[in-house]
ZALUMZA-290967 format. One record per residue (C-alpha): x negated, y, z; residue in one letter. Coordinates in Angstrom, 1 decimal. Layout:
<nodes>
NODE    east   north      up  code
NODE       X       Y       Z     A
...
</nodes>
This chain:
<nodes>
NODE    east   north      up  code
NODE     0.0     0.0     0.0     X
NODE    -2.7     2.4     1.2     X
NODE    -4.3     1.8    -2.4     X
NODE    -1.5     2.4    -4.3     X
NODE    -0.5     5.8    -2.6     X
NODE    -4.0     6.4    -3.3     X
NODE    -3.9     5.3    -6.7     X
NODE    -0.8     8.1    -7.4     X
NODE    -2.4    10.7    -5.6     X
NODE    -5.7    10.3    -7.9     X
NODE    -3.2    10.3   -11.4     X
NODE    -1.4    13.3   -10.1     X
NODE    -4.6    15.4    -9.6     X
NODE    -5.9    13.8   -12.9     X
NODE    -2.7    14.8   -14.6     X
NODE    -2.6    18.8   -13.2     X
NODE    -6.1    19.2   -14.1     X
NODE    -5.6    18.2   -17.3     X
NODE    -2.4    20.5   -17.7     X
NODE    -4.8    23.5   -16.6     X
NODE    -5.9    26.0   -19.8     X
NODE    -7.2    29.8   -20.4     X
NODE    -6.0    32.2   -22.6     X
NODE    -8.6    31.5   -24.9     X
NODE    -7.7    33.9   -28.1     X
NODE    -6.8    37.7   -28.2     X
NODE    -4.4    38.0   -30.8     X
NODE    -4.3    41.4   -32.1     X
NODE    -3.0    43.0   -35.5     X
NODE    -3.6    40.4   -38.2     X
NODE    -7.1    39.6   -36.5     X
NODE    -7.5    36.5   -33.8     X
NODE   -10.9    36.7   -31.6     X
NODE   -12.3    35.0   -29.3     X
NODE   -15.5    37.6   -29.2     X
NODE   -13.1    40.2   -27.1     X
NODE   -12.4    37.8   -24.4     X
NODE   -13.6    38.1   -21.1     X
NODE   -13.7    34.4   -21.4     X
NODE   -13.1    32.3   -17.6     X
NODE   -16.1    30.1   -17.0     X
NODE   -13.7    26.9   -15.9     X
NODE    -9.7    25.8   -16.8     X
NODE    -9.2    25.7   -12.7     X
NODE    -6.7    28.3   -11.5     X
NODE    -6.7    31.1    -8.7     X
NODE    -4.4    30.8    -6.1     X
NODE    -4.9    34.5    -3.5     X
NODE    -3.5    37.8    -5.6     X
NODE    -4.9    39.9    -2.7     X
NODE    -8.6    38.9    -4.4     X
NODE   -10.5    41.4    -7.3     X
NODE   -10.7    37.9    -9.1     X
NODE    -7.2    38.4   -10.3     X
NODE    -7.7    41.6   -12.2     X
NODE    -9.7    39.0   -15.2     X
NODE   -10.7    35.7   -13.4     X
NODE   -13.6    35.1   -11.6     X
NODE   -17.1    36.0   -12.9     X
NODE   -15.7    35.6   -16.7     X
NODE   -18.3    35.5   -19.5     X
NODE   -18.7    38.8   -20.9     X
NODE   -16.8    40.1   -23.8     X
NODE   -18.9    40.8   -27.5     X
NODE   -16.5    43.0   -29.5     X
NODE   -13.5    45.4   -28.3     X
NODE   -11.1    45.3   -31.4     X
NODE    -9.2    48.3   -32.5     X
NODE    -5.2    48.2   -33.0     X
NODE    -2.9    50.6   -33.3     X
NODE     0.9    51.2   -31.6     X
NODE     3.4    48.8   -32.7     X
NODE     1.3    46.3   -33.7     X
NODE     0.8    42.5   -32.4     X
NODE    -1.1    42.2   -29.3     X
NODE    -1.1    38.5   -27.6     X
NODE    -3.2    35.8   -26.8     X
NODE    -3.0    31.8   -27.1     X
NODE    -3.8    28.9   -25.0     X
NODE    -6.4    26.5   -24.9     X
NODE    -3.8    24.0   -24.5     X
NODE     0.2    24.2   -23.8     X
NODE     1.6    25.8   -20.9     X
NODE     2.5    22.4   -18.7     X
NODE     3.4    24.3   -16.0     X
NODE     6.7    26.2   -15.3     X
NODE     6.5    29.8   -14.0     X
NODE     6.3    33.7   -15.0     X
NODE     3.9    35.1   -17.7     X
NODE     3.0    39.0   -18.1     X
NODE     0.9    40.8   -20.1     X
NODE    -0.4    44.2   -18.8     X
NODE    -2.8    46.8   -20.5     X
NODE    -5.2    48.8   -18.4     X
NODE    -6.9    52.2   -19.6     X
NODE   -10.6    52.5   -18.7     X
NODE   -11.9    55.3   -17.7     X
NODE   -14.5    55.0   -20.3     X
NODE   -15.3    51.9   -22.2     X
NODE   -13.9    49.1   -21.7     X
NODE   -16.9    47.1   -22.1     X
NODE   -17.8    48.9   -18.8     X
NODE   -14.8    48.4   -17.2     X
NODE   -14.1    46.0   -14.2     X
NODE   -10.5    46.9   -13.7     X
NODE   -10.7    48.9   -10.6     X
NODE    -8.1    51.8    -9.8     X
NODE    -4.8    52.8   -10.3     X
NODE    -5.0    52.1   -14.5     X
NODE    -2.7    48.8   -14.8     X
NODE     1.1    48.8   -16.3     X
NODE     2.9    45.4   -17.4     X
NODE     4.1    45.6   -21.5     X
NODE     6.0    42.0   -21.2     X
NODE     7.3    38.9   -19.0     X
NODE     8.4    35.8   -19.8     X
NODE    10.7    34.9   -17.1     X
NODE    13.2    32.3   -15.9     X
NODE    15.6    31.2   -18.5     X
NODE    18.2    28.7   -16.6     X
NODE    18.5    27.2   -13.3     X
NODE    19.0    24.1   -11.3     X
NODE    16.8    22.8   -12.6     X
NODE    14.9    26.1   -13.2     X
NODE    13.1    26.4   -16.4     X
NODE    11.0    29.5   -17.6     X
NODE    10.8    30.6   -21.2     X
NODE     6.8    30.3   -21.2     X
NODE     6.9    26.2   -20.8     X
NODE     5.0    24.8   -23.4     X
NODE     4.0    27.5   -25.4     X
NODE     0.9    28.0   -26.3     X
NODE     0.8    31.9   -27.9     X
NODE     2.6    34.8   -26.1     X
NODE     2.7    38.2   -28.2     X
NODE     4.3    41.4   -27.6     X
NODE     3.6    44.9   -30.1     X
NODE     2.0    47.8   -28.5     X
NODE     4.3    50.6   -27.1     X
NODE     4.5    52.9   -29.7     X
NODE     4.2    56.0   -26.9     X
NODE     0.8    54.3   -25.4     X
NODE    -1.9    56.9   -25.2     X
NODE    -5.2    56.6   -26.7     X
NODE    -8.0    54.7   -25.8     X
NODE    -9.9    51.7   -24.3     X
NODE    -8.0    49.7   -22.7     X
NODE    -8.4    46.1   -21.0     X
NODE    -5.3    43.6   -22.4     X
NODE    -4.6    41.3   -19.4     X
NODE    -2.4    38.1   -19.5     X
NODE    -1.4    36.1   -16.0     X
NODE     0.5    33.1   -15.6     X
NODE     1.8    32.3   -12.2     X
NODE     2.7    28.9   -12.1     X
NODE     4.7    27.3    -9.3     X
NODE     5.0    24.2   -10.2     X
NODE     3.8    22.6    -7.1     X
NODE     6.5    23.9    -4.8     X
NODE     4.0    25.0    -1.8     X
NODE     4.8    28.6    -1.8     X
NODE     0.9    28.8    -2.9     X
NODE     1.0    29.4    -6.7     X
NODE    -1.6    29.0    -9.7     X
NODE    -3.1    31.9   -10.9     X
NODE    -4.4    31.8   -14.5     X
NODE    -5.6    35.1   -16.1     X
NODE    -8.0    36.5   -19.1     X
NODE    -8.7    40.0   -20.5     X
NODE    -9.7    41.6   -23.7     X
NODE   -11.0    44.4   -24.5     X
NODE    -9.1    46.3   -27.3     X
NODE    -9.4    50.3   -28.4     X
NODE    -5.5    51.9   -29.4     X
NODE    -5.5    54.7   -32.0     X
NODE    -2.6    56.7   -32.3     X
NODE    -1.7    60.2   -30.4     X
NODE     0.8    58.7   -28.1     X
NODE     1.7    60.4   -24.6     X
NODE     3.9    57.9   -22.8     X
NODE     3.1    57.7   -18.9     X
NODE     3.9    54.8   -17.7     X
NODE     3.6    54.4   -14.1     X
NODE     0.7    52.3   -12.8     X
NODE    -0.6    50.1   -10.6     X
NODE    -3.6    48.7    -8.9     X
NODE    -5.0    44.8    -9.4     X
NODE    -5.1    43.5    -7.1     X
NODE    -1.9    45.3    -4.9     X
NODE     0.5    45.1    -7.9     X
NODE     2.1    41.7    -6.0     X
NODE     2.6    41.1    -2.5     X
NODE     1.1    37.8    -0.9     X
NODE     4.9    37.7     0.3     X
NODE     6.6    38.2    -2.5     X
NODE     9.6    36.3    -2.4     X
NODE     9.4    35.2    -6.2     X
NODE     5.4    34.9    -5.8     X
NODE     6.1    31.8    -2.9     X
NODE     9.6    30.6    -4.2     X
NODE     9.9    26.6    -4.4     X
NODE    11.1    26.4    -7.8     X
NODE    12.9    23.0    -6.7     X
NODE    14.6    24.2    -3.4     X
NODE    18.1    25.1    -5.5     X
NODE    17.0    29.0    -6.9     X
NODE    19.9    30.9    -8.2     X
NODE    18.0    33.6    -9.3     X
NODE    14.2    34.9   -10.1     X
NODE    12.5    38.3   -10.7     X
NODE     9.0    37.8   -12.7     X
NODE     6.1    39.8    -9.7     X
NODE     5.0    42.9   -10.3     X
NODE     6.0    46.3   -11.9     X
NODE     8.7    46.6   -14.6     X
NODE     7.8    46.5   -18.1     X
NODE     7.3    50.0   -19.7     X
NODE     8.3    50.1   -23.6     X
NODE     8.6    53.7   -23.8     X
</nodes>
């Protein structure tokens, strides 16, 4: 008995860890690169949001490129793999105070574009499962500049109230002369260890869920 129990603990782990993927590909425009991602050193996913490792993983690989797009355009990224675990995506852009190349993602600079949220219930399912490419466009109204692209999944799968963090960044330059002011936030501090929706078991009956973190700004 002892060996099987064992046996099914060891093909669960084997069978999260393979389910674990980066966001691999910034998809931006008509281009795809892998050259403007911060790119995480290891598939195995974050699990405190009150840590700087959140803002773009931890100790990623440094980006080689920072790729220019305009407003309205495709901005996005896709998976190493498919997304095997069920919870909220959201992609956020940050504007550096210079280049982004130089840019760690400190401050006050953050504000989320788009969420992929929960899509029925009982049981709950969530419109990123098994995707492997989330896109949104560029506000038409974003101002200027460098700007870091971040994408987060927070998966809550395992029903603990302790989620799985997966993030990347990119670094992309906007044209345009927009002069939107979105309100911003800080990474980490945009999500409350608390959060309600950050610690929900996802099988404990949920009639509702709000995706952590700001609104999206489209303005």
């Amino acid at each position: 008995m002892k060996f099987a129990a064992s046996l099914i603990t060891f093909v669960l782990v084997a069978q999260s860890a393979s389910a674990h993927y980066i966001f691999k590909t910034l998809l931006a425009g008509s281009k795809s690169s892998t050259a403007a991602v911060r790119e995480p050193k290891s598939v195995e996913p974050m699990h405190d949001i009150t840590s700087t490792d959140v803002r773009c993983n931890v100790d990623p690989s440094p980006a080689l490129e920072t790729v220019a797009i305009s407003p309205g355009e495709k901005i996005g990224f896709q998976l190493s793999n498919y997304m095997y675990h069920q919870g909220p995506v959201a992609i956020y852009l940050g504007k550096a105070p210079g280049s982004a190349a130089a840019w760690d993602g400190s401050g006050k600079n953050w504000f989320k574009i788009a969420e992929w949220g929960a899509t029925s219930y009982n049981p709950i399912t969530f419109s990123s499962y098994q995707k492997n490419e989330f896109t949104t466009t560029i506000p038409d109204n974003t101002p200027p500049g460098e700007y870091l692209v971040r994408i987060e999944n927070l998966a809550l799968h395992l029903g603990t109230g302790i989620p799985e963090i997966f993030v990347s960044c990119s670094q992309i330059k906007i044209s345009g002369s927009g002069t939107g002011n979105p309100s911003k936030v800080s990474i980490p501090g945009y999500i409350a260890a608390n959060d309600p929706n950050l610690t929900a078991n996802i099988y404990g009956g949920l009639t509702s869920f709000t995706v952590p973190g700001p609104a999206v700004w489209r303005d």
